[in-house]
C-alpha positions in Angstrom: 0.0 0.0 0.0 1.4 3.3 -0.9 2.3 5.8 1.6 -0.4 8.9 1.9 0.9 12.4 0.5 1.2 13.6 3.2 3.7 11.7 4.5 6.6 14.2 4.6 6.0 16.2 1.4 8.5 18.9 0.6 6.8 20.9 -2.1 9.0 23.2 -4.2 7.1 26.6 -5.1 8.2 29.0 -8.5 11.8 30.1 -9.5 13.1 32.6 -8.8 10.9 33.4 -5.7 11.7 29.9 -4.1 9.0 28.8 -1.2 10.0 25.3 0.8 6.7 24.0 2.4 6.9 21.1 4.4 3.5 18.8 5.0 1.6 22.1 4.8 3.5 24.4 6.9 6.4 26.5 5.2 9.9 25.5 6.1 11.0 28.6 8.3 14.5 29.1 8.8 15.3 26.4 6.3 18.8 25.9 4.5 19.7 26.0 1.0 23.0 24.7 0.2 24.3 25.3 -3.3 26.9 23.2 -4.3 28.2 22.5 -7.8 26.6 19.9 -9.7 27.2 16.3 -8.1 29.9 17.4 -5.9 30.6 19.5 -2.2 31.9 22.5 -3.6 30.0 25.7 -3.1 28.6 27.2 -6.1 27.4 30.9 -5.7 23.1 31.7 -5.7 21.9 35.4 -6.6 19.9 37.4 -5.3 19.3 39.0 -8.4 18.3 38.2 -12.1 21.6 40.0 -13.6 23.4 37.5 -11.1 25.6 40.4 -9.9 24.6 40.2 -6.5 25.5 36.4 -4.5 23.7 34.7 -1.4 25.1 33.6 1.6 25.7 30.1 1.6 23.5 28.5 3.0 20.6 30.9 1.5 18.4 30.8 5.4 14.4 30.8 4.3 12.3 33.8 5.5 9.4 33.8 7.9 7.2 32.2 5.2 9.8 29.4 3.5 11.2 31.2 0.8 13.8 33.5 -0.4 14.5 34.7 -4.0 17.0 32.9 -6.0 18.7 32.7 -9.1 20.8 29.9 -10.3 23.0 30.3 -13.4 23.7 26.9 -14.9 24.0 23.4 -13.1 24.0 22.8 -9.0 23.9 20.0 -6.5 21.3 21.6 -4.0 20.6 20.7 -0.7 17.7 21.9 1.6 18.2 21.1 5.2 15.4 22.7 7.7 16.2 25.2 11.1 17.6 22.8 12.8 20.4 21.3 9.9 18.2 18.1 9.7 18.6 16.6 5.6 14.9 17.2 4.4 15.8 17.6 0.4 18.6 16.9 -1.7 19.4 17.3 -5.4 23.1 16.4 -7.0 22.0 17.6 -10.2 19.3 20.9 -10.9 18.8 23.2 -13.7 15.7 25.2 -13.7 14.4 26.6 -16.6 12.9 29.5 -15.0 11.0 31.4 -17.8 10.2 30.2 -21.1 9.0 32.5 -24.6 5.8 32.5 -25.3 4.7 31.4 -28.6 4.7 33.5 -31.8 1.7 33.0 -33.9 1.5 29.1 -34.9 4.5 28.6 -33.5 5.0 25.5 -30.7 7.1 26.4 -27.8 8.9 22.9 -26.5 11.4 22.3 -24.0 12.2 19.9 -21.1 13.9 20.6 -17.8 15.7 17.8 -15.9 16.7 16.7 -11.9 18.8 13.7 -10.0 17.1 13.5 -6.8 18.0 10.9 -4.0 15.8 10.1 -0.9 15.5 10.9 2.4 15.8 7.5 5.0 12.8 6.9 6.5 9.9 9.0 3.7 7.5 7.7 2.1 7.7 10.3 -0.9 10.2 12.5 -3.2 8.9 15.5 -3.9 10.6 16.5 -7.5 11.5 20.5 -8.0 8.8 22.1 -9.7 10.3 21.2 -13.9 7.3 23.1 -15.9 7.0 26.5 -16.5 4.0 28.3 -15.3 1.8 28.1 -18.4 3.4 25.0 -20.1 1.9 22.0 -20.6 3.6 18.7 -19.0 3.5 16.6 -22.3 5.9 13.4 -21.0 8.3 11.7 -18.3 11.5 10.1 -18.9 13.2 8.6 -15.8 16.5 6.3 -14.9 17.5 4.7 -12.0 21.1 5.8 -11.7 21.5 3.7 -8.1 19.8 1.5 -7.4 17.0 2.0 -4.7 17.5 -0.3 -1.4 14.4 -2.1 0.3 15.4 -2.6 3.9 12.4 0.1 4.3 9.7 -2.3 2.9 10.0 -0.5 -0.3 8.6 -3.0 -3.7 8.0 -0.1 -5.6 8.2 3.1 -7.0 5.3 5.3 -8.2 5.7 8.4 -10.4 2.7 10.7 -10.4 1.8 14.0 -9.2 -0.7 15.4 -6.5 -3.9 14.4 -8.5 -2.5 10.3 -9.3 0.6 8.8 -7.4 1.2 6.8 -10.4 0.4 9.1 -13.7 3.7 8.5 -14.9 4.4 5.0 -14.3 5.0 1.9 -11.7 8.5 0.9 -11.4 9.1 -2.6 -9.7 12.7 -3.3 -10.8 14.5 -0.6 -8.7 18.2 -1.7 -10.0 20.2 0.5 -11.1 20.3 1.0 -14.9 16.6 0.9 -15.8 15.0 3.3 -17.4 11.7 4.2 -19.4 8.6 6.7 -19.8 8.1 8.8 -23.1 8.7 12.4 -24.1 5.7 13.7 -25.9 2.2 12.4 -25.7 -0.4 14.5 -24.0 0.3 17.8 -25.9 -3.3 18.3 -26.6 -5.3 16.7 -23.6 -3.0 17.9 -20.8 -4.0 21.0 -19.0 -1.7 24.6 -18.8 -0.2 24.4 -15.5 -1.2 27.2 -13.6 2.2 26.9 -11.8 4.9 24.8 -12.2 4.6 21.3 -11.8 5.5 18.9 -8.9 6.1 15.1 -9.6 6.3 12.7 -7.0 7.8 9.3 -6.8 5.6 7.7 -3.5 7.3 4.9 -1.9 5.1 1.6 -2.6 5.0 -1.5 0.1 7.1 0.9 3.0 9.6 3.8 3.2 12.5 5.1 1.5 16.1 3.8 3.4 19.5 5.5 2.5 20.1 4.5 -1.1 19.1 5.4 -4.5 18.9 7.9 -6.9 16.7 9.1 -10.0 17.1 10.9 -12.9 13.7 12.5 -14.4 13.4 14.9 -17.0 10.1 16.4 -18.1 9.4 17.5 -21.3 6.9 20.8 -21.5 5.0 23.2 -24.5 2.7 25.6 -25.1 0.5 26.1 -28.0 -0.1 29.6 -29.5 -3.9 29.1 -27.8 -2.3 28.4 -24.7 -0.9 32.1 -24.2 -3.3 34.9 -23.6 
């Protein structure tokens, strides 16, 4: 039986203005590491769109979870709440924060891409927010790049989203290696997201223990009718 959603969410809220919120309640006083990509070493945040201006590191969230951030390229980030307890992490992120909207019978497509590991003892990976505001999600793509341990119970892993835990697919061989999903096929059934999208991947038959990793990338457009 798959965990509820609730079971220690971390939901990721709009680039640039970041918002953590944690099962309901934003993450006050949390931590945001930024590292460069799959390694330790600190990679500079902005606090400003002309990236002139760098963040402390760690970037401390406000009284209601957030802070405003720009990223320029690839990180490793790392979201730890008030208290330096491990609540997110990310070896790989690039957000694409904005994207053109369509000239006239045009089709705007793109696809943004994470690695995200779990936390020991979840029941759910809550993926940084990978569409646009205003984009359609057309498709998944996903690979196991470690494979997932089951001393948790784990059997499964479901990729969906806050409407269906499994939208995206079922995975029950959680070896490293595996991969699957498809890019493009809901272009013109799948609703504009009013803001960007979360995936999920819920732990199926128990929790999440200390190992694994996954690589997702979404792929996103918007149709000239899309855009007002």
């Amino acid at each position: 039986m798959a965990p509820t959603l609730e079971t220690d969410v971390i939901e990721l809220y709009i680039w640039n203005h970041f918002t953590a919120v944690k099962n309901g309640q934003p993450l006050i006083g949390g931590q945001m590491f930024t590292y460069a990509a799959e390694t330790s070493t600190p990679k500079a945040a902005y606090q400003d769109p002309y990236l002139l201006v760098p963040h402390v590191n760690p970037i401390v969230l406000n009284d209601q979870g957030s802070a405003d951030i720009w990223l320029s390229g690839f990180y490793h980030l790392r979201l730890e709440d008030a208290d330096g307890v491990l609540v997110w992490d990310v070896p790989s992120f690039q957000f694409a924060s904005s994207a053109p909207a369509p000239a006239p019978g045009d089709k705007i497509m793109g696809s943004s891409d994470a690695t995200v590991t779990p936390s020991p003892g979840t029941g759910v990976i809550a993926i940084p927010s990978l569409v646009p505001p205003g984009y359609r999600c057309e498709g998944l793509t996903w690979s196991i790049t470690t494979g997932f341990g089951t001393s948790g119970g784990l059997t499964a892993l479901l990729l969906g989203d806050n409407v269906a835990n499994d939208r995206w697919g079922r995975l029950t061989d959680l070896t490293a290696g595996q991969s699957g999903g498809q890019a493009h096929f809901r272009s013109d059934t799948t609703p504009v997201e009013p803001i960007p999208y979360v995936i999920l991947a819920a732990a199926e038959g128990g929790l999440f223990d200390a190992t694994g990793a996954l690589h997702v990338t979404a792929y996103w457009s918007a149709l000239p009718v899309d855009t007002p």
